[in-house]
C-alpha positions in Angstrom: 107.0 94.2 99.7 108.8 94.7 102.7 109.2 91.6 104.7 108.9 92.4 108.5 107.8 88.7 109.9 108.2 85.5 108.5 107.5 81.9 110.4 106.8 78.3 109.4 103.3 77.5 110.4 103.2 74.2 110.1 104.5 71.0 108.0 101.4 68.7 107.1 100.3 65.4 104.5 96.7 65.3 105.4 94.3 68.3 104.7 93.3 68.2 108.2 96.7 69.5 109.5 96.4 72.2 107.0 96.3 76.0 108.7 92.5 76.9 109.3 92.5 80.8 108.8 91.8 82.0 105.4 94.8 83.8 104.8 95.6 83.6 100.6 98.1 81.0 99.8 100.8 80.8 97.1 102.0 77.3 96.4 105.6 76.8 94.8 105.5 73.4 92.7 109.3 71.7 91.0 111.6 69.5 90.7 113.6 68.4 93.5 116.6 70.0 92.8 115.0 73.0 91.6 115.7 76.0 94.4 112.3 75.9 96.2 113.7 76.6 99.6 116.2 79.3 98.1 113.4 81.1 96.4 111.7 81.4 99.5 114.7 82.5 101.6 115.6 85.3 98.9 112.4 86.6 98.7 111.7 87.4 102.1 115.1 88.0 102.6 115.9 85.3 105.2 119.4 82.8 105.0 117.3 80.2 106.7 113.8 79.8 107.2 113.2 77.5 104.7 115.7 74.5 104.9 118.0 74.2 102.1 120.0 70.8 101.2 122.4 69.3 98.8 120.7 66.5 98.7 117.2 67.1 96.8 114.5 65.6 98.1 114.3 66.5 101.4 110.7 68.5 101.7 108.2 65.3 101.8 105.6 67.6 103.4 103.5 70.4 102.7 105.2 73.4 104.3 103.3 76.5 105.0 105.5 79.7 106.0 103.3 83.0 107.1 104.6 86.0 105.3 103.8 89.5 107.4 101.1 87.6 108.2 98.9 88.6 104.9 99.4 85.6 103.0 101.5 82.0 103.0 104.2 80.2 101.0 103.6 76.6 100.3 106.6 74.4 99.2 105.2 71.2 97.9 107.5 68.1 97.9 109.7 68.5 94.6 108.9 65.9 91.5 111.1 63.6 90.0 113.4 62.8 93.0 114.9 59.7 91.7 115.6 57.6 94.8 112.7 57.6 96.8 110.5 54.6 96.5 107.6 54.4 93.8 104.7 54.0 96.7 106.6 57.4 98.4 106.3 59.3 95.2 102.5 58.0 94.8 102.1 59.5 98.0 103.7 62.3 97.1 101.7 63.3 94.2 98.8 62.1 95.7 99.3 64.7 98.3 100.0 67.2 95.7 96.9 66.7 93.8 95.1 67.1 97.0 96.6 70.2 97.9 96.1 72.0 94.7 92.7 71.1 93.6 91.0 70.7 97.1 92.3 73.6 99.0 90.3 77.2 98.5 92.9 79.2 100.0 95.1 78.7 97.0 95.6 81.7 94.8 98.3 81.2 92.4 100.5 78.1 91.8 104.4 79.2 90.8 105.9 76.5 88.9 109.5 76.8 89.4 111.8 75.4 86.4 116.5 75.4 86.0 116.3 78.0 83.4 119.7 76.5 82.3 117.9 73.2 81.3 115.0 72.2 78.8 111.5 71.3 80.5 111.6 68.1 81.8 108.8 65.8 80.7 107.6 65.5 84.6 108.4 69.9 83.7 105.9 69.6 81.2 103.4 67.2 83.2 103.2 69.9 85.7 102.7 72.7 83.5 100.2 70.7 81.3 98.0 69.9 85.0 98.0 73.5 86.1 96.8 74.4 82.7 93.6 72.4 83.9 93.8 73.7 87.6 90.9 77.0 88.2 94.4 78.4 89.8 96.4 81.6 88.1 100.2 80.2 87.3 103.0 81.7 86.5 106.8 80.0 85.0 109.9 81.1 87.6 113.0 80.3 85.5 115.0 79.7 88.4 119.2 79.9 88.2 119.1 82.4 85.8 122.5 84.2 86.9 124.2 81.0 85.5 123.4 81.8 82.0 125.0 84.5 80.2 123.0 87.5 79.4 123.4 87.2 75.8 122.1 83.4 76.0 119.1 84.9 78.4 116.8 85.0 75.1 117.4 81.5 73.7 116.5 80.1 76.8 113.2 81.9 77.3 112.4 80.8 73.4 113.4 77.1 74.2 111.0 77.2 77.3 108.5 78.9 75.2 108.7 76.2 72.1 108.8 73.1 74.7 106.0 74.0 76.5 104.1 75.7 73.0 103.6 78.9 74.8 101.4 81.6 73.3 104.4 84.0 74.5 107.1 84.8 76.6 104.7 86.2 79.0 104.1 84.1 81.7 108.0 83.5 81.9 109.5 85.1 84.6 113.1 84.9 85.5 115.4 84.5 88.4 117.8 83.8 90.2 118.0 83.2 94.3 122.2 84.5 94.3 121.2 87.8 93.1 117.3 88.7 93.6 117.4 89.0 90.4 113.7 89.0 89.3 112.1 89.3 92.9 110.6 92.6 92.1 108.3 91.3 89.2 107.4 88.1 91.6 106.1 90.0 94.5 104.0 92.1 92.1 101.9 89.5 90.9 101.6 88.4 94.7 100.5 92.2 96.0 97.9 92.0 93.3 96.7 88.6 94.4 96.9 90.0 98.1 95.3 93.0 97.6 92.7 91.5 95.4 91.7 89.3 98.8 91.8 92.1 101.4 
């Protein structure tokens, strides 16, 4: 997909702030520290749209960016951020919850994962709720240019044994230094896409 306009909408908690058109919505879901922002800016090819930080935890909103205006990005506040307080992260998952099993524009839920790393049990919490979501997922191994090529296979089988995957399939790799992996992505979102229109 060629990315010709990009923009972010609107930051919200509450449903009611949510965007009211019907465009198709793709919601990104990981831990703090997992690349969300960076996903989003090498995808669409932009350095900055969505604000990136050394410090994880930063997005404690839902923010919606309009893609070409066809269909949105929604980064969810990242799990697992150790040093917010235990009512914020309530909040936070409440909010989450909300999002993803209230909200009919959502077509598919990318749960993004440190390919370098095992699953994390809050990893596996995720992936274990989306299983009971009506929502298509898919499993971006982010940070992938960190790991050599030749390791590239153990690491899809350790995802694949930790979270007792059928296969390899719903794995996808990549990394947001090279775009390595993009290509793959934004064919599973020109099917959802087209699928709508």
């Amino acid at each position: 997909m060629h990315v010709q306009k990009a923009e972010i909408t609107t930051s919200a908690v509450e449903p009611e702030f949510y965007p009211s058109n019907d465009l198709p919505e793709i919601a990104l879901a990981g831990r703090s520290n997992v690349g969300k922002s960076s996903f989003i800016n090498k995808m669409i090819q932009r350095s900055g749209l969505a604000r990136t930080s050394s410090q994880p935890g930063k997005t404690q909103t839902l923010n919606f960016y309009t893609i070409n205006d066809q269909f949105r990005f929604v980064d969810v506040p990242g799990y697992g951020y150790a040093r917010v307080s235990k009512t914020q992260r309530e909040e936070f998952s409440e909010m989450i919850q909300a999002y993803l099993e209230t909200r009919p524009n959502l077509e598919l839920l990318l749960l993004l994962m440190d390919a370098r790393h095992e699953p994390t049990s809050l990893d596996r919490e995720m992936y274990q709720y989306a299983e009971t979501l009506e929502v298509p997922y898919a499993i971006v191994l982010t940070k992938v240019d960190k790991i050599k090529k030749s390791q590239r296979n153990k690491h899809l089988a350790m995802y694949k044994k930790a979270l007792n995957l059928p296969s390899i399939d719903a794995l996808f790799e990549f990394s947001a230094q090279t775009g390595e992996g993009n290509q793959d992505i934004w064919d599973i979102i020109e099917d959802i896409i087209m699928d709508e229109t």
